[in-house]
C-alpha positions in Angstrom: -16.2 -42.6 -29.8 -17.4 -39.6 -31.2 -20.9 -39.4 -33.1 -21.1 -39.4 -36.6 -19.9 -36.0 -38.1 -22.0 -34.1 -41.0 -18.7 -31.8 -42.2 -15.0 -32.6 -42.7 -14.4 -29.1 -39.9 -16.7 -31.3 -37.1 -14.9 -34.5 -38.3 -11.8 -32.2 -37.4 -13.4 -31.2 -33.8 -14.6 -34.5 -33.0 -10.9 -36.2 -33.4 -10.0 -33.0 -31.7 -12.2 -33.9 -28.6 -11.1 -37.3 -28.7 -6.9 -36.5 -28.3 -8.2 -34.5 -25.1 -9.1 -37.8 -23.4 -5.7 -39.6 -24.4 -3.3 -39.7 -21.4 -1.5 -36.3 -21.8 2.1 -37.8 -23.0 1.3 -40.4 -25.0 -0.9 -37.2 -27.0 2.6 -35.5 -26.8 4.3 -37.9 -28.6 1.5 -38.0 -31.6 1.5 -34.4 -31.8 4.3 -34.2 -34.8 2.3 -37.1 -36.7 -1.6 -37.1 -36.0 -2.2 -33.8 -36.1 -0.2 -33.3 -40.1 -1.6 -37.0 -41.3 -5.8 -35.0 -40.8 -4.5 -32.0 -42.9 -3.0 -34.4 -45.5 -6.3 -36.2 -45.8 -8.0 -32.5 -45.5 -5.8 -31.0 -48.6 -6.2 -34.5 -50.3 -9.9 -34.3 -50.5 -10.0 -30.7 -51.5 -11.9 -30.4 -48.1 -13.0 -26.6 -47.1 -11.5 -24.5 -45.0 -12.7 -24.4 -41.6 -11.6 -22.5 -38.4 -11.6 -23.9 -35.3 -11.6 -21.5 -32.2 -10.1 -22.7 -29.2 -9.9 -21.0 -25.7 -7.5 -21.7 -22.6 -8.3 -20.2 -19.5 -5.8 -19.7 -16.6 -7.0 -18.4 -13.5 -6.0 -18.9 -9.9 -3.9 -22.0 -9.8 -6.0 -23.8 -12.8 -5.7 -24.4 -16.1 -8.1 -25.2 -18.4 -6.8 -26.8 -21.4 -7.9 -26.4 -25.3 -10.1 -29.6 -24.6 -11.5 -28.5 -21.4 -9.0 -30.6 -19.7 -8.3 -28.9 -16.0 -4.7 -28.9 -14.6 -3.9 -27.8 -10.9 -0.8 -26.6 -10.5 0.9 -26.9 -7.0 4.7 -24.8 -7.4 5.3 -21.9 -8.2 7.3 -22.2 -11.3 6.8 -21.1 -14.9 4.7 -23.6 -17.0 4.8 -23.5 -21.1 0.7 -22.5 -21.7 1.2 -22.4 -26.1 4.4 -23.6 -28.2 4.2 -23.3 -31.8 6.7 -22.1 -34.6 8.8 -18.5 -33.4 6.1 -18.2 -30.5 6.0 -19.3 -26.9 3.6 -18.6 -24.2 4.3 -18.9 -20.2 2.5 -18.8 -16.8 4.8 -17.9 -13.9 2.9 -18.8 -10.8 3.6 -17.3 -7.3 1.9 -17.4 -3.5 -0.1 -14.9 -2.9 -2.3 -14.2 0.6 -1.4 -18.4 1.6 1.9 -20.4 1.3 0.8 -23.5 -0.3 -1.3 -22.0 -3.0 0.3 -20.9 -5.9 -2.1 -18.0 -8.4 -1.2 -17.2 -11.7 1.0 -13.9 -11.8 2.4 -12.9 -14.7 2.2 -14.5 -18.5 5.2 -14.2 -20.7 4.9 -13.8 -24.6 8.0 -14.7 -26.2 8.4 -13.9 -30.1 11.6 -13.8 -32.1 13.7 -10.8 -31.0 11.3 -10.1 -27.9 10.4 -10.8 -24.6 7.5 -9.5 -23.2 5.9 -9.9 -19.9 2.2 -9.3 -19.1 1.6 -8.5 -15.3 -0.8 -6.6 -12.7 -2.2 -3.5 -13.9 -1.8 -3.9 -17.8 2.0 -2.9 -17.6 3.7 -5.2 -20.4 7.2 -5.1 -20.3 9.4 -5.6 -23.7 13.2 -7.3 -22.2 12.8 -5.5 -19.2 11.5 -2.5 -20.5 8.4 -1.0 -19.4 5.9 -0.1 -22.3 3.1 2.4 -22.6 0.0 0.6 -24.0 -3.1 2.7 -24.6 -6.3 1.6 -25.7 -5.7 2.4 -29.6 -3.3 -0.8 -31.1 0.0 -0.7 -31.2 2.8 -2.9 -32.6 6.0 -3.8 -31.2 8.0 -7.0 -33.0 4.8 -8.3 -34.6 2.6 -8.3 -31.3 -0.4 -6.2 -31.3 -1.0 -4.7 -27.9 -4.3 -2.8 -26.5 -5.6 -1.8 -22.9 -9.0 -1.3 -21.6 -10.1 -0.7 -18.0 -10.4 -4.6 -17.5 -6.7 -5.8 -18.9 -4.2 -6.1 -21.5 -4.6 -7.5 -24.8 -1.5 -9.4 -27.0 -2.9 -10.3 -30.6 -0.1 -12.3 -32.6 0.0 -14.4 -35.5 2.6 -17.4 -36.0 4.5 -18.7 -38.4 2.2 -21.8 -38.7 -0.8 -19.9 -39.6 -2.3 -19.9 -35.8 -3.7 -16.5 -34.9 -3.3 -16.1 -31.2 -4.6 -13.8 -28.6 -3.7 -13.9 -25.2 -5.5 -11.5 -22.9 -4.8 -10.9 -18.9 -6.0 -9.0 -16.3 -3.5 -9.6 -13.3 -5.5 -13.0 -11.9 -6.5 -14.4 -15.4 -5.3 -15.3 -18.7 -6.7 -16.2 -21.9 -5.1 -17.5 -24.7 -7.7 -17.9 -28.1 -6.8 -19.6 -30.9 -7.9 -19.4 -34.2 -6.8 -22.2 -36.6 -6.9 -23.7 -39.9 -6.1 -27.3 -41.3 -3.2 -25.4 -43.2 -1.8 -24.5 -40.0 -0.2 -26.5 -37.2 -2.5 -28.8 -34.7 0.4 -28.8 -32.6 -0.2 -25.9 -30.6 -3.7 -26.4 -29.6 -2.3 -29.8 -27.6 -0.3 -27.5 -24.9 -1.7 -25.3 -22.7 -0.8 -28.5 -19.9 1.1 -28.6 -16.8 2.8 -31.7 -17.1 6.1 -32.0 -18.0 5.8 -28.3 -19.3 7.7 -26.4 -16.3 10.2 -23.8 -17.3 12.6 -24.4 -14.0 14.6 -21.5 -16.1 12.3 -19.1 -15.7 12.0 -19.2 -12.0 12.1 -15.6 -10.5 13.0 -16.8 -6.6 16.3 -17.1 -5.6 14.4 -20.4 -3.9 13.3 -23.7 -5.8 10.2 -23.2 -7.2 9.2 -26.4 -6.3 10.0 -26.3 -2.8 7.1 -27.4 -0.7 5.2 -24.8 2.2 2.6 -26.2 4.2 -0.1 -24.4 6.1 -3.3 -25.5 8.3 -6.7 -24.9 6.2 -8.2 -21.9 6.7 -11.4 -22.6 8.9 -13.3 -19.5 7.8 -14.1 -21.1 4.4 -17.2 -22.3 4.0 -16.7 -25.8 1.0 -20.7 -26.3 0.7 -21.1 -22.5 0.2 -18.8 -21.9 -2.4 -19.4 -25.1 -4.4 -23.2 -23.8 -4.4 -21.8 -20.7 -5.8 -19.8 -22.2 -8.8 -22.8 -24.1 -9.5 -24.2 -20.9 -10.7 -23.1 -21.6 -14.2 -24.9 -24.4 -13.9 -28.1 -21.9 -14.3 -29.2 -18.7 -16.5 -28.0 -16.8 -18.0 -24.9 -19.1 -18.5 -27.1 -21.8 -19.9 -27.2 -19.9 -23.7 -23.5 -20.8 -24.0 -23.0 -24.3 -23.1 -23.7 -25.7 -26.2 -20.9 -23.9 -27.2 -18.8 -23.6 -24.0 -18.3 -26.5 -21.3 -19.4 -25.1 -18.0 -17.6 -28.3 -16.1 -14.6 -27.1 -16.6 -15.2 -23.7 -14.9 -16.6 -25.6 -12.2 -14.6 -27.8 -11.8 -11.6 -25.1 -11.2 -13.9 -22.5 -9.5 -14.6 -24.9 -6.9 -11.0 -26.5 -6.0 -10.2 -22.9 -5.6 -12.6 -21.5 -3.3 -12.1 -24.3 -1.3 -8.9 -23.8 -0.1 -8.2 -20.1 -1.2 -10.3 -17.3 0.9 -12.6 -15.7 -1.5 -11.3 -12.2 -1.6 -9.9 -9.6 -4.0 -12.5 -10.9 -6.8 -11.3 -14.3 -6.8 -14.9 -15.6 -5.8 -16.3 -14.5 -9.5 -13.2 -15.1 -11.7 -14.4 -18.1 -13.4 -17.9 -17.0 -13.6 -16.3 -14.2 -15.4 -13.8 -16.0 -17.4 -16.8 -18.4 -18.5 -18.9 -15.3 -20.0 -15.8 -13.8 -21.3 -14.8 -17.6 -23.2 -18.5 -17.0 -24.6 -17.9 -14.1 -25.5 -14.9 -15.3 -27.6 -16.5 -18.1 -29.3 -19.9 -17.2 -30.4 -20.1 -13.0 -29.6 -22.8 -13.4 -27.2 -22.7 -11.1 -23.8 -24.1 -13.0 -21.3 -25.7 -10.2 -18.4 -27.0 -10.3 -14.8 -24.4 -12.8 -13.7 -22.7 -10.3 -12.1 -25.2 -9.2 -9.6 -26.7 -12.2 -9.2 -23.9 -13.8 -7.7 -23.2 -11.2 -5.8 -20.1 -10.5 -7.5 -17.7 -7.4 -6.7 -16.0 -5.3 -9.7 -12.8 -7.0 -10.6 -10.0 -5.8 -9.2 -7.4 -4.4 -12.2 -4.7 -2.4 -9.8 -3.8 -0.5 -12.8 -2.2 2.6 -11.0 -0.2 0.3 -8.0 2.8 -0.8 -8.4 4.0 -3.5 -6.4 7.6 -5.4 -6.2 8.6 -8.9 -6.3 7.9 -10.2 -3.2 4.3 -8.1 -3.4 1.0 -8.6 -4.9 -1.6 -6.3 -5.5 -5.1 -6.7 -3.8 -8.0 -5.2 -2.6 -7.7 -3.2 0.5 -11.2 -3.0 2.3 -12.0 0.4 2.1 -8.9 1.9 1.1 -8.2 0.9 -2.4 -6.0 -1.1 -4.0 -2.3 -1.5 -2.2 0.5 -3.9 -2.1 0.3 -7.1 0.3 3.4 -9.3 1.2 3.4 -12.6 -0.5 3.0 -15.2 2.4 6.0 -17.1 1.8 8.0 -13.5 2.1 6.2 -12.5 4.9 6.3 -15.6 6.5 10.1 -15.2 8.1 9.3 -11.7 9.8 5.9 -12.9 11.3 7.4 -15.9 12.7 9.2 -13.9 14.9 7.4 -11.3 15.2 9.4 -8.2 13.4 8.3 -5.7 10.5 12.0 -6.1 9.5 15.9 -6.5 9.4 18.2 -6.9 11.9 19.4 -3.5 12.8 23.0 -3.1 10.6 25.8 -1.7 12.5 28.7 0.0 10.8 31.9 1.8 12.8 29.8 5.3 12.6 26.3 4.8 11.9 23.3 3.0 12.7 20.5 1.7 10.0 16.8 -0.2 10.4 14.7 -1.5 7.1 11.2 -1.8 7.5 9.0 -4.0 5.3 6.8 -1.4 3.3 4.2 -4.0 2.9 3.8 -5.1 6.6 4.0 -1.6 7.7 0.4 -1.5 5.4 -0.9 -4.7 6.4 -0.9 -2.8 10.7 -2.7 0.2 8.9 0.6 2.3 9.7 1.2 5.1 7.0 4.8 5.0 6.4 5.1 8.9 6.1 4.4 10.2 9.2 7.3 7.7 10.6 10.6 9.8 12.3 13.4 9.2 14.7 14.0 11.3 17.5 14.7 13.9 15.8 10.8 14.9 13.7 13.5 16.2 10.5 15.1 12.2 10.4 12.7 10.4 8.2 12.9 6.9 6.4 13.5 6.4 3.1 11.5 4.4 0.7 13.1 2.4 -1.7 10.7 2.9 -4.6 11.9 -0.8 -6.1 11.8 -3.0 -3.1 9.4 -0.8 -1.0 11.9 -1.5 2.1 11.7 1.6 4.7 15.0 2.7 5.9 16.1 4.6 8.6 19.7 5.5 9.8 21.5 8.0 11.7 25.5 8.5 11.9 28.1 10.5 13.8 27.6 13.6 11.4 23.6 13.5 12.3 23.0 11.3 14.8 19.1 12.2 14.6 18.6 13.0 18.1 19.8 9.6 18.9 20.2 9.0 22.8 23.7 8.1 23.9 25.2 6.4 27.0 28.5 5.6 28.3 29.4 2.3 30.5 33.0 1.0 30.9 33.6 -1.1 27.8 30.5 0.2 25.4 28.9 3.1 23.9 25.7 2.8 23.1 23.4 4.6 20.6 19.4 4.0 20.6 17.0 6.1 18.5 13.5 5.5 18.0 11.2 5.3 15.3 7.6 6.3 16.4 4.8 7.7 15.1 4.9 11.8 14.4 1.8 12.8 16.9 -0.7 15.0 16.1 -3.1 15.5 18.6 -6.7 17.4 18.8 -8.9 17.8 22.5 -6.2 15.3 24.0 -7.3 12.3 21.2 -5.6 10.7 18.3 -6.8 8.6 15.5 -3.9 6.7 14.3 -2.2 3.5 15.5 0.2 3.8 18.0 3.9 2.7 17.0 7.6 2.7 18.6 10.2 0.3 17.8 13.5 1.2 19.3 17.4 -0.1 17.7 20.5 0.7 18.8 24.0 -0.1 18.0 27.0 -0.7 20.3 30.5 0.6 20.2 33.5 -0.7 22.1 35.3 1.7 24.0 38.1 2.7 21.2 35.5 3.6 18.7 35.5 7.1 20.5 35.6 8.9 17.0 31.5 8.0 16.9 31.0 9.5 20.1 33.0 12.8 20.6 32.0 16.5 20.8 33.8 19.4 19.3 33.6 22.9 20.4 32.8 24.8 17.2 34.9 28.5 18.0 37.7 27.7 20.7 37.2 31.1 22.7 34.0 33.6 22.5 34.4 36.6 22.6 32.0 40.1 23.1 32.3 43.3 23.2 29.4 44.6 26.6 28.7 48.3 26.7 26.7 48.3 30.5 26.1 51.7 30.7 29.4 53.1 32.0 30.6 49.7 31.5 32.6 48.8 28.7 34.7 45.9 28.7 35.1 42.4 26.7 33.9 39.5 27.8 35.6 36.4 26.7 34.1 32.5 27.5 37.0 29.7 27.3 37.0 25.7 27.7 40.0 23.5 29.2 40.2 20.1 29.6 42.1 20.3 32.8 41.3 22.2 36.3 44.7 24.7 36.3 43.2 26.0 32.7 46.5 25.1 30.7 45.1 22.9 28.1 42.0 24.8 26.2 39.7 23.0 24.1 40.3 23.5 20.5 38.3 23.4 17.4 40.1 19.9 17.0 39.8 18.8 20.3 37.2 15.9 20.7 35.6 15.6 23.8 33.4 12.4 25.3 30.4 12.0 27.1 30.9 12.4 30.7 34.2 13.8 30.3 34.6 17.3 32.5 34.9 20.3 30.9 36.3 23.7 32.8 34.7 26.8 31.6 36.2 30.3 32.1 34.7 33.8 31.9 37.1 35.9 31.6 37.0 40.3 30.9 39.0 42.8 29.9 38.9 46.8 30.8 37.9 46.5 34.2 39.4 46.9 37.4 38.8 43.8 39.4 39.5 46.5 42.7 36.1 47.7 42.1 34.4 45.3 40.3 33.0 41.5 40.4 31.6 39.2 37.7 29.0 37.4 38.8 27.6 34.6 36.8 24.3 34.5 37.7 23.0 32.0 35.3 24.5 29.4 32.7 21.9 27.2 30.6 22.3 24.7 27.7 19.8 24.5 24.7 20.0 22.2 21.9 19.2 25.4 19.5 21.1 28.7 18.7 17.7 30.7 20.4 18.7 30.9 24.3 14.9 30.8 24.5 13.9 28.2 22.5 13.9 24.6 22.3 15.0 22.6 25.2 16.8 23.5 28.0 18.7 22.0 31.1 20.1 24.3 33.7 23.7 24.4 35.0 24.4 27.5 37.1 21.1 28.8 38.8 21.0 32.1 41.0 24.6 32.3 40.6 24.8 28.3 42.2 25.3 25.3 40.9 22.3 22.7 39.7 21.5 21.1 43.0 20.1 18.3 40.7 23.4 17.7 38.7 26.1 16.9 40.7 28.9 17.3 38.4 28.5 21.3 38.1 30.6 23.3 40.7 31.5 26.9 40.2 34.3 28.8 41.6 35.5 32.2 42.1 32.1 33.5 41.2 31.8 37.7 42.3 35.2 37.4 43.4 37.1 39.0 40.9 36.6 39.2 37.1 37.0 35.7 35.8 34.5 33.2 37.5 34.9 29.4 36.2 32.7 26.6 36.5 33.0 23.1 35.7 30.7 20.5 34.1 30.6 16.6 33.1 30.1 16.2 29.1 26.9 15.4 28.3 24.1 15.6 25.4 20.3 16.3 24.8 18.6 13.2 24.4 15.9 12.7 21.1 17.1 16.1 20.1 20.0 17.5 18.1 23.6 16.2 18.8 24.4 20.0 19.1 24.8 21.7 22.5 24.6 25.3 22.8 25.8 27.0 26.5 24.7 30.0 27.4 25.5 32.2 30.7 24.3 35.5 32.0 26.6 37.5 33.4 26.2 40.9 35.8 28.7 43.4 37.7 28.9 44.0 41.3 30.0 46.5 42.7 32.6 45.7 45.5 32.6 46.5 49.5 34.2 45.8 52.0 32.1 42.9 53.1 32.5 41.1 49.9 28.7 40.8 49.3 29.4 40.0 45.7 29.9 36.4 46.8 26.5 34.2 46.9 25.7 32.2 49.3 23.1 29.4 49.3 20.5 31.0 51.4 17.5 33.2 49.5 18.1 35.8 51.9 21.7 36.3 51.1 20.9 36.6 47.4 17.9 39.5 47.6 20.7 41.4 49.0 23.2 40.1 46.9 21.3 41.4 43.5 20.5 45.0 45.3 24.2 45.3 44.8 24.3 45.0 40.9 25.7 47.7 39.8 25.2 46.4 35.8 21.9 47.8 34.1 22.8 45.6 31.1 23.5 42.0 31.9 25.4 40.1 29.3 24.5 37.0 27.8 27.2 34.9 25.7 27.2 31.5 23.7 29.4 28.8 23.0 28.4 26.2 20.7 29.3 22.4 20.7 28.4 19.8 18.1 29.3 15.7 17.9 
């Protein structure tokens, strides 16, 4: 029973405090009669006017009633915080760093004509629209917004008289209430969780009330952090509890920190809502809290942007960033993966990353390639899902093999190195995918020769003659490779080098060396040798050469093949010289080192040639 009151405004409070200890719907079911019937008397009596401030605080997964009732909430759905007349205010609770705790992340406003959402960083959105709020007021359908470096601000009044303002900060709301006997009692009853869930509002694709379990974490110390809510138990919290129950706050604070790790300024969030709800009701500033409890600066993330299944959080030295939300992360660290499932299509190859878990291994998603250093992901600036792909137009130095029934393709993402004194200072990383192709799927796979036949004028001194380099698909050199022609991996290729304007009577054309490189440069880039000192690679057994210083058109022969973690291009090169003929033929090399020193004093060219053909997949 409340004591005896001096004023009809504490007659008003004290009926007020009573309802709070009513079971919470049987109060709902009064609220349309009790709350009118104490006006009625009010008006009747010609009683004054009186305001009555309320406050409900919202922070982590508790909410503190209008009464200083305290409501856990255990889902993560959307609860109804304020209902009155043309005005509705909601929670939306999501996991955060643990599974079975649900924080508070967003608040919706909801007027006639509007839809506004409140979340991390002070952006307010109006129906999906993102609005830019400053710290000067401004107006949009009747709710007046402001920012400051520690949150967002919604002032509003409603139809019934109530004048409402909700503030939030990205971890905790505050909705204060100023009302009058002329206006409604009916909206200072909610701000409850029971019965009040919004299943509508539900951003998952999952039931919000679907249950996740998860072992305690052992690092939190109870006794600790129920000595450390206490602390509004003592100064300088003390000057406000006449006005403010501390219990409350307590209360919450410590079934929080109990469960929840004290990290990204959770540890002083009801200390701070307390001072702020002080703040509210009787203007007082309550100081040295803060350092006293040891408390680190609230964390606002106003310049991070995070996406649904993120949160924004304190990062240990590196600022703010986006962390996964523990249920989303939950199904990639179960088995072990920082992403999809490699997608296969009939000519590509893709891999998504998870932006956010990237992060959480300290890897910078930036300095990420394939193969190729020019093939970098792409970041989805909504979802913050890294992709990577490669296809048959740019296969991003993707490394192919051939078997019997499958073509394979494997690239590599890794870490682009940069390396000082033999030392780095970044994490290493390689995660390899590849993709399989059946056997008839040889469109993915094939080379092209980009100019069918080469061909170059050579002035060698005396010398002047053409010089033409052809390909065939066949040993007798009747079918040459086309433009159009596609050519596999491992399939032999004939190569001819052919002249015109010399007298094969006096003359040779010796090849003396034939070299790929995956660049135009004959210099640069890699290189893998075919023909060396006029022989073929002992190391690759698929090059033979034929007719070479016998006449004017040498030929070699070669199997298909492809640079691997480099450019799907292929670029041949040979060097060619004349030699003059004799009667012993000592044009011809032979495999002995002796037999070529003689064989070069017979060069009669001063200018060797060097001529390209170019193949790309």
């Amino acid at each position: 029973r409340p004591s005896r009151p001096t004023s009809v405004c504490d007659l008003t409070n004290a009926l007020l405090e009573e309802w709070s200890k009513i079971p919470i719907n049987t109060l709902l079911n009064l609220v349309d009669s009790l709350p009118r019937r104490v006006e009625a008397v009010i008006a009747a009596k010609g009683g004054p006017t009186c305001v009555i401030p309320r406050t409900c605080t919202i922070s982590g997964s508790n909410i503190i009633g209008f009464f200083g009732n305290v409501s856990t909430i255990t889902d993560r759905c959307a609860y109804i915080l304020m209902s009155d007349a043309g005005v509705e205010l909601l929670g939306i609770f999501r996991d955060r760093r643990r599974k079975d705790v649900s924080l508070l992340d967003h608040v919706i406003v909801r007027v006639v004509g509007a839809e506004f959402i409140l979340g991390q960083g002070g952006r307010v959105q109006m129906n999906k629209s993102t609005l830019s709020i400053h710290s000067s007021a401004q107006m949009f359908h009747q709710v007046e917004f402001s920012k400051d470096q520690t949150g967002v601000t919604a002032n509003l009044l409603t139809s019934t008289s109530h004048k409402v303002s909700v503030f939030f900060d990205g971890y905790t709301a505050q909705i204060y209430i100023l009302s009058t006997p002329q206006g409604s009692g009916h909206a200072l009853l909610l701000c409850v969780s029971v019965n009040g869930h919004c299943p509508s509002c539900c951003l998952s694709s999952f039931s919000c009330e679907d249950v996740h379990l998860e072992p305690p974490d052992l690092s939190i110390n109870c006794p600790a952090m129920t000595t450390h809510c206490g602390l509004l138990k003592d100064p300088p919290f003390t000057s406000c509890h006449d006005h403010v129950d501390p219990k409350p706050y307590i209360s919450a604070c410590i079934a929080t920190l109990c469960k929840y790790p004290a990290v990204d300024g959770l540890k002083c969030r009801f200390h701070d809502a307390y001072a702020r709800a002080c703040r509210l009701h009787i203007n007082i500033t309550l100081e040295g809290w803060s350092s006293k409890g040891r408390c680190r600066k609230s964390i606002f993330c106003p310049h991070v942007v995070c996406s649904a299944h993120e949160f924004c959080a304190d990062g240990i030295g590196d600022g703010t960033r986006c962390f996964c939300r523990a249920i989303f992360a939950s199904k990639y660290k179960s088995t072990n993966t920082l992403g999809e499932s490699t997608i296969c299509h009939q000519n590509s190859a893709s891999l998504s990353l998870v932006g956010c878990l990237l992060e959480e291994k300290g890897i910078n998603y930036s300095v990420l390639k394939l193969n190729d250093p020019s093939c970098r992901g792409h970041m989805d600036n909504h979802t913050h899902m890294l992709t990577f792909s490669f296809n048959e137009t740019n296969t991003c130095g993707a490394e192919v093999t051939n078997n019997n029934s499958q073509i394979i393709f494997k690239n590599t993402i890794m870490i682009q190195s940069n390396t000082s004194g033999g030392i780095i200072r970044h994490n290493q990383f390689q995660l390899n995918f590849s993709c399989f192709y059946s056997q008839p799927d040889m469109k993915s796979i094939t080379f092209r020769i980009i100019d069918s036949t080469v061909v170059q004028q050579i002035a060698s001194g005396a010398w002047n003659y053409s010089l033409s380099m052809k390909a065939f698909t066949d040993a007798n050199h009747y079918q040459p490779i086309s433009a159009n022609t596609r050519l596999l991996l491992g399939q032999r290729v004939w190569v001819e080098l052919s002249t015109d304007g010399l007298d094969d009577k006096l003359v040779a054309v010796v090849i003396e060396s034939c070299w790929a490189t995956n660049q135009m440069s004959a210099i640069r880039g890699l290189r893998y040798n075919l023909i060396m000192n006029s022989c073929a690679n002992p190391d690759d057994r698929t090059v033979t050469v034929t007719a070479n210083g016998q006449g004017t058109s040498p030929y070699f022969s070669f199997n298909m093949f492809q640079f691997s973690g480099s450019s799907a291009d292929v670029y041949l090169h040979c060097k060619l010289n004349l030699c003059g003929k004799t009667k012993n033929d000592k044009c011809i090399p032979t495999a002995t080192e002796r037999r070529r020193r003689f064989v070069v004093s017979q060069y009669i060219d001063d200018n060797p040639a060097v001529i390209t053909m170019i193949w790309t997949n």
